[in-house]
VOTIPA-742981 format. One record per residue: residue in one letter; x, y, z of N, C-alpha, C in turn. Coordinates in Angstrom, 3 decimals, padded with zeros to 6 digits. Each point is the difference from the previous one (the first is absolute). Layout:
# VOTIPA-742981
+---+----------+----------+----------+----------+----------+----------+----------+----------+----------+
| r |      n.x |      n.y |      n.z |     ca.x |     ca.y |     ca.z |      c.x |      c.y |      c.z |
+---+----------+----------+----------+----------+----------+----------+----------+----------+----------+
| A |        X |        Y |        Z |        X |        Y |        Z |        X |        Y |        Z |
...
+---+----------+----------+----------+----------+----------+----------+----------+----------+----------+
# end
This chain:
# VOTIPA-742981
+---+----------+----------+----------+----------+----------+----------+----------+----------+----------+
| r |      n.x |      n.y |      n.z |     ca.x |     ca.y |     ca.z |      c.x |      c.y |      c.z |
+---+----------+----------+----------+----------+----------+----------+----------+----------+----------+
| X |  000.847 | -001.182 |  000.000 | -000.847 |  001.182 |  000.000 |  000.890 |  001.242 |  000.000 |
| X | -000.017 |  000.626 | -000.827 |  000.438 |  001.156 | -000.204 |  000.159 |  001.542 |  001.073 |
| X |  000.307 |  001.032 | -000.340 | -000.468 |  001.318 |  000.898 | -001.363 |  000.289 | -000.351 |
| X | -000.475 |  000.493 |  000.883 | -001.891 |  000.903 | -000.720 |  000.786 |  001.623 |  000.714 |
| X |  000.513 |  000.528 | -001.401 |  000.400 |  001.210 |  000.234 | -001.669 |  000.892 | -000.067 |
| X |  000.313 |  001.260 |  000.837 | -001.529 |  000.346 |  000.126 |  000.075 |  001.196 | -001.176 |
| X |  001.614 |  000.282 | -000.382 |  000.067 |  001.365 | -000.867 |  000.584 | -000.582 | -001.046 |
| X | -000.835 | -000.762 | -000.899 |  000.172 | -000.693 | -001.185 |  000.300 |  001.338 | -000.944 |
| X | -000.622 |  000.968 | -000.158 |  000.205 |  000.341 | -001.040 |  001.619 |  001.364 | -000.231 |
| X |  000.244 | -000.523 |  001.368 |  001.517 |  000.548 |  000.155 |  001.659 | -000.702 | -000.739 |
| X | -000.562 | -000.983 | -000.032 |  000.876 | -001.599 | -000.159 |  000.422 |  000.471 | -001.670 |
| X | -000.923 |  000.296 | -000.131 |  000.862 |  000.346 | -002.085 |  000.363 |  001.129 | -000.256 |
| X |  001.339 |  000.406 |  001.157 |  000.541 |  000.758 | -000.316 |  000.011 |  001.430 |  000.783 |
| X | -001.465 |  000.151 | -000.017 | -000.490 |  001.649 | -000.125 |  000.712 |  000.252 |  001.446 |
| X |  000.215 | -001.139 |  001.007 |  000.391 |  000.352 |  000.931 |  001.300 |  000.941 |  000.231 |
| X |  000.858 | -000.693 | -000.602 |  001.529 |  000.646 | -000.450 |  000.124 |  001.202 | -000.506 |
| X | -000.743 |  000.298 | -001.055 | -000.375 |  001.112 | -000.556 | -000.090 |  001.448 |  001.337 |
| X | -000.360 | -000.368 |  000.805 | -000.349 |  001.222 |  000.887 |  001.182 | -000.239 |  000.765 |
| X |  000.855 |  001.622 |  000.508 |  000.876 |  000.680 |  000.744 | -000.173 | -000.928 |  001.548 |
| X |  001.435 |  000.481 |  000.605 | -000.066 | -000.692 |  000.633 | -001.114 |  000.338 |  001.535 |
| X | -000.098 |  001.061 |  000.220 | -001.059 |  001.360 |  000.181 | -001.218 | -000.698 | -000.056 |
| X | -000.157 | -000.149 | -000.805 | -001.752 | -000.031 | -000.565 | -000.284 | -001.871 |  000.720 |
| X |  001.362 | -000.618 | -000.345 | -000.543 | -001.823 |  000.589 |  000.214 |  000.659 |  001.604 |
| X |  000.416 |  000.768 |  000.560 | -000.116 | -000.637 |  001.624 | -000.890 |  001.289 |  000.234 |
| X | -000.600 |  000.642 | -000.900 | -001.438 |  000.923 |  000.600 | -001.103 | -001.323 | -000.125 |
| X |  000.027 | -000.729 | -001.095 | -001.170 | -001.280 |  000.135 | -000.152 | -001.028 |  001.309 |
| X |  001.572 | -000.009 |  000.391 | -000.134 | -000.787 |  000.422 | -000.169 |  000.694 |  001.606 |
| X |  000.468 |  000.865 |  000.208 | -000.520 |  000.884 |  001.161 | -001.797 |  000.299 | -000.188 |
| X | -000.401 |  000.180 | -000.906 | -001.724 | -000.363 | -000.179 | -000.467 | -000.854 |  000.640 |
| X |  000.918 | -001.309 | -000.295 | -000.141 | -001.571 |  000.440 | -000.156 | -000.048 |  001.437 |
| X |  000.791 |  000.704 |  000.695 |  000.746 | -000.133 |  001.261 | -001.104 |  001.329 |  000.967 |
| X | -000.369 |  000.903 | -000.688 | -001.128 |  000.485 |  000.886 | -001.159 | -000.573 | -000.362 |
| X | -000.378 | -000.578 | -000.922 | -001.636 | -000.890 |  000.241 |  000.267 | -001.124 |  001.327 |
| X |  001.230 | -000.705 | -000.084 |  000.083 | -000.799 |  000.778 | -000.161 |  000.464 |  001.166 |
| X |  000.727 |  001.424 |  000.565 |  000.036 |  000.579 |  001.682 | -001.649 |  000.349 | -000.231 |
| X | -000.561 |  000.510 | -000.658 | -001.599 |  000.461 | -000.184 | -000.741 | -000.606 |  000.137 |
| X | -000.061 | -001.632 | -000.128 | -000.806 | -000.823 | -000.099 |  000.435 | -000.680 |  001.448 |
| X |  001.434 | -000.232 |  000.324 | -000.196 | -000.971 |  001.568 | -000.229 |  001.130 |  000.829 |
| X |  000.104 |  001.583 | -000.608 | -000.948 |  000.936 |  001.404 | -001.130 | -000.063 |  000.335 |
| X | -001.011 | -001.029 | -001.366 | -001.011 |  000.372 |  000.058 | -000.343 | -001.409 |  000.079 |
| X |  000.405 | -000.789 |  000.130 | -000.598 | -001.346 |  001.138 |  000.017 | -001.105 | -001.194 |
| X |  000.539 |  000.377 | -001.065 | -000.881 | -001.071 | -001.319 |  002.055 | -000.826 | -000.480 |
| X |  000.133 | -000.801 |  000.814 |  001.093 | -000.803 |  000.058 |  000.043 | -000.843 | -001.547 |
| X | -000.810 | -000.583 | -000.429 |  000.230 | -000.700 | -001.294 |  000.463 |  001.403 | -001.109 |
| X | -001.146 |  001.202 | -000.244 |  000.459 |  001.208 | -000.797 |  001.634 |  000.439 | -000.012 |
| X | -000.031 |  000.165 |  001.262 |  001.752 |  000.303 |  000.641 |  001.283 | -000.858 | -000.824 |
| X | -000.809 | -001.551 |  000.167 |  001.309 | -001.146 | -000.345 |  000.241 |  000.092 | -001.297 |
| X | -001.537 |  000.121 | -000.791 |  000.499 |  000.463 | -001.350 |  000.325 |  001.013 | -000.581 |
| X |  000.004 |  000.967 |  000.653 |  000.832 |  001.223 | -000.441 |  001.592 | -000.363 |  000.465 |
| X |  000.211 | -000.577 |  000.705 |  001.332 | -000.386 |  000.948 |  000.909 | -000.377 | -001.406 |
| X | -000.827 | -001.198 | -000.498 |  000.260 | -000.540 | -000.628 |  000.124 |  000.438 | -001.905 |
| X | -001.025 |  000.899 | -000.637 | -000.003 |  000.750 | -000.437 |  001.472 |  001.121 |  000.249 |
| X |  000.531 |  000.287 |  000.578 |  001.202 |  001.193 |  000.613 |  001.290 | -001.026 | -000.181 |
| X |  000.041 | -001.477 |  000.632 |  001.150 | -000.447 | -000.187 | -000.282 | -000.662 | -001.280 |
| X | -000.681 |  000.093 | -000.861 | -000.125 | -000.859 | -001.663 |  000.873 |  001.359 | -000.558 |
| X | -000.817 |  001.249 |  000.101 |  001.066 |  001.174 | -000.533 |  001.176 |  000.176 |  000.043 |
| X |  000.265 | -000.263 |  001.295 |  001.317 |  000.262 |  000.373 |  000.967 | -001.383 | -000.839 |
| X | -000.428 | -000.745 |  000.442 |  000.690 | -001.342 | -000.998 |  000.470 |  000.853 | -000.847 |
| X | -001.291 |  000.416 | -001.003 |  000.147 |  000.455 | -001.420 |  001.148 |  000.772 |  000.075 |
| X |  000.172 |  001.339 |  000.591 |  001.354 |  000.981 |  000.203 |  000.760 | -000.775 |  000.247 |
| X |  000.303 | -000.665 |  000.635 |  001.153 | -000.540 |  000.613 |  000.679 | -000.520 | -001.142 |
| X | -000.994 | -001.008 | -000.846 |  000.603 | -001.047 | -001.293 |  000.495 |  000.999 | -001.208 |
| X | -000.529 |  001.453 | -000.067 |  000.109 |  001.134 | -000.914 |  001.125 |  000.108 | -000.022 |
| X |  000.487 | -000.306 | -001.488 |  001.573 | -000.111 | -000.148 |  000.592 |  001.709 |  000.148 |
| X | -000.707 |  000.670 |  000.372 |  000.581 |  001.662 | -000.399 |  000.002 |  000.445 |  001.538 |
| X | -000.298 | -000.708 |  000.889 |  000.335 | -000.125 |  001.534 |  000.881 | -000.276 |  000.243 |
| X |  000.779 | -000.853 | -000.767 |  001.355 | -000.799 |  000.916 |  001.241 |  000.755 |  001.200 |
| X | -000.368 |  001.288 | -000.124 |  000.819 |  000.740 |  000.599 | -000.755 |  000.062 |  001.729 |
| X | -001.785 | -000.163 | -000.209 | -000.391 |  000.514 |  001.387 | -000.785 | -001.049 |  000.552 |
| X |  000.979 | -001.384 | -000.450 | -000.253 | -001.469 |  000.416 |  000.027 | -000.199 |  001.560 |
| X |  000.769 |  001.081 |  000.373 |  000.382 | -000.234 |  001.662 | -001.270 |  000.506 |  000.711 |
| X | -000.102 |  001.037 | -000.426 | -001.457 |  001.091 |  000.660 | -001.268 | -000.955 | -000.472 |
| X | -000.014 | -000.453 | -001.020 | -001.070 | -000.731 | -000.409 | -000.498 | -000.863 |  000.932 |
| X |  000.911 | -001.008 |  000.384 |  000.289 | -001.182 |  000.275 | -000.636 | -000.337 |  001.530 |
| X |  000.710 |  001.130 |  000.305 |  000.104 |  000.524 |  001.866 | -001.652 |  000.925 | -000.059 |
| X | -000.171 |  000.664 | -000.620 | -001.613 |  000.168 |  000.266 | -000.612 | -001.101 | -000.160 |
| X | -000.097 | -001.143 | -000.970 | -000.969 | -001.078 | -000.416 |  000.326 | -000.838 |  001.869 |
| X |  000.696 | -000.164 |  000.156 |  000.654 | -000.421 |  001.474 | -000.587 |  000.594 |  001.134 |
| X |  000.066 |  001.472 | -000.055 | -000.861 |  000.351 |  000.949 | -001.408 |  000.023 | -000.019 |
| X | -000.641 |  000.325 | -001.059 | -001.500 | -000.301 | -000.019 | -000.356 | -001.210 |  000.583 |
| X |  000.876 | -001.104 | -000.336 | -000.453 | -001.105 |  000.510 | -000.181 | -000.103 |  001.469 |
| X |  001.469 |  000.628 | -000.027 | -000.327 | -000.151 |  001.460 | -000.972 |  000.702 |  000.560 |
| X | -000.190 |  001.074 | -000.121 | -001.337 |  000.930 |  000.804 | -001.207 | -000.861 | -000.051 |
| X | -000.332 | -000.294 | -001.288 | -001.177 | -000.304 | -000.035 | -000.324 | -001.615 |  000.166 |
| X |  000.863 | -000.993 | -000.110 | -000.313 | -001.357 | -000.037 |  000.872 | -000.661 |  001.405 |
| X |  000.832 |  000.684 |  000.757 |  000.834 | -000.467 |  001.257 |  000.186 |  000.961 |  000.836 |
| X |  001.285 |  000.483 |  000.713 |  000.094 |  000.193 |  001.303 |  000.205 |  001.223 |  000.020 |
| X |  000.202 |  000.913 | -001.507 |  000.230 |  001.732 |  000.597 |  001.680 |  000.050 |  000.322 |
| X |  000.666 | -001.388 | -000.465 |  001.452 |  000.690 |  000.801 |  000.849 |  001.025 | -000.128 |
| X | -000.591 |  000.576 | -001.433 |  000.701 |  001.693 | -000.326 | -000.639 |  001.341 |  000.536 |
| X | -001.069 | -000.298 |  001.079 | -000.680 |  001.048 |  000.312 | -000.617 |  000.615 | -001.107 |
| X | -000.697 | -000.539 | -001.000 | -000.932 |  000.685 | -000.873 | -001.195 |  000.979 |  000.662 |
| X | -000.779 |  000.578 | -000.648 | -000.724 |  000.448 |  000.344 | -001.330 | -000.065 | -001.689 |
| X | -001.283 |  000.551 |  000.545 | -001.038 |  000.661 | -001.452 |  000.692 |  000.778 | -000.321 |
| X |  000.658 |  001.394 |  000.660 |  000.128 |  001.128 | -000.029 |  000.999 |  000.045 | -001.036 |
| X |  000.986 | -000.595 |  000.730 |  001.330 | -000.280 | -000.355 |  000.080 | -000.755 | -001.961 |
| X | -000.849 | -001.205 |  000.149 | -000.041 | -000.109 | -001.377 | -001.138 |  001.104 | -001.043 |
| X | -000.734 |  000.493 |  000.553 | -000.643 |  001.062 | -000.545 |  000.971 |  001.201 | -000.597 |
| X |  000.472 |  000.457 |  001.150 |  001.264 |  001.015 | -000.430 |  000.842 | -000.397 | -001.020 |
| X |  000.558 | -001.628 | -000.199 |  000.938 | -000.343 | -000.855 | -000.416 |  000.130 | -001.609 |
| X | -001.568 | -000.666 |  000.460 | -000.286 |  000.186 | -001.830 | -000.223 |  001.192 | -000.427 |
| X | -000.850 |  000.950 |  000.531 | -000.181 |  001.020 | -000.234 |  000.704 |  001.131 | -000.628 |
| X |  001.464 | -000.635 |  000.735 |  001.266 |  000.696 | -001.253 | -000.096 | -000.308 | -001.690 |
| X | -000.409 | -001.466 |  000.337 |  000.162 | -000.495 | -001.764 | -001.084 |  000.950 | -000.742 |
| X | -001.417 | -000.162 |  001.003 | -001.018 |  000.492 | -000.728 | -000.098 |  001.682 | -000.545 |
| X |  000.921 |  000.362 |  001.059 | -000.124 |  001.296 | -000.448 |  001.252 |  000.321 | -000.918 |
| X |  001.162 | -000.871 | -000.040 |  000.859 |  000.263 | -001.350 | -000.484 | -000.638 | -001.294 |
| X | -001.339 | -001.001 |  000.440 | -000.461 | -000.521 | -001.888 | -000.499 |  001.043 | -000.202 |
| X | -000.814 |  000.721 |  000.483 | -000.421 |  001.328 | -000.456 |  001.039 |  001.137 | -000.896 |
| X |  001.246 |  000.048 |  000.701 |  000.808 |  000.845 | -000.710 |  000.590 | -000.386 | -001.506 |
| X | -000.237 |  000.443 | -000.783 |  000.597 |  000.322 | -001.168 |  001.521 | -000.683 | -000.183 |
| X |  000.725 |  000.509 |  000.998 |  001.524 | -000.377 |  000.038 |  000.222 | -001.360 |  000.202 |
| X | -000.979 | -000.564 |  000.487 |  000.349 | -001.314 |  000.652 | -000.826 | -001.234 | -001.145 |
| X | -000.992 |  000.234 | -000.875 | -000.368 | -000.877 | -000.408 |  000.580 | -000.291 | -001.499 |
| X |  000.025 | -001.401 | -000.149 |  000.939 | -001.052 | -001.064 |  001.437 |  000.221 |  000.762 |
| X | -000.061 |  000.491 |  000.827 |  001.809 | -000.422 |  000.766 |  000.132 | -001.275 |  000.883 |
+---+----------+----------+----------+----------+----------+----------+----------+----------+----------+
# end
């Protein structure tokens, strides 16, 4: 049995295509439905956004035009896990990953930053 990727129509390509900016504003999307949904009591919604956020991130990570921010990549996909599926041992926080994406989201917006 195969993966059941949930963002099929990312897979041919189009994913790569977008800056590096613009994949971790999606996937910071990913990552506040998930804090939005276990605030709001609905635990299955949460897992699949969880899950939804680390399918993205995969995606960046495998993005051959990343290879330079494999370390940062790597070590966030690491910590999400940890916050959200074990013990918190990096002291995560909502806040804390809120603040992080929010950088991406507000540099896909900029001009300067997108197809880089």
């Amino acid at each position: 049995m195969g993966i059941n990727y949930q963002h099929k129509d990312q897979l041919g390509g189009k994913w790569y295509e977008l800056s590096l900016m613009e994949q971790l504003a999606n996937v910071g999307s990913e990552v506040h439905r998930t804090i939005s949904w276990r605030n709001k009591g609905d635990l299955e919604y949460s897992q699949k956004a969880f899950e939804r956020a680390l399918e993205l991130l995969d995606f960046t990570i495998a993005d051959p035009k990343n290879i330079n921010r494999l370390k940062e990549l790597t070590r966030a996909r690491e910590c999400l896990v940890d916050y959200f599926m074990y013990d918190n041992i990096y002291g995560s926080s909502d806040e804390k990953w809120e603040n992080y994406f929010y950088a991406f989201a507000t540099a896909a917006r900029n001009p300067l930053y997108v197809n880089k």
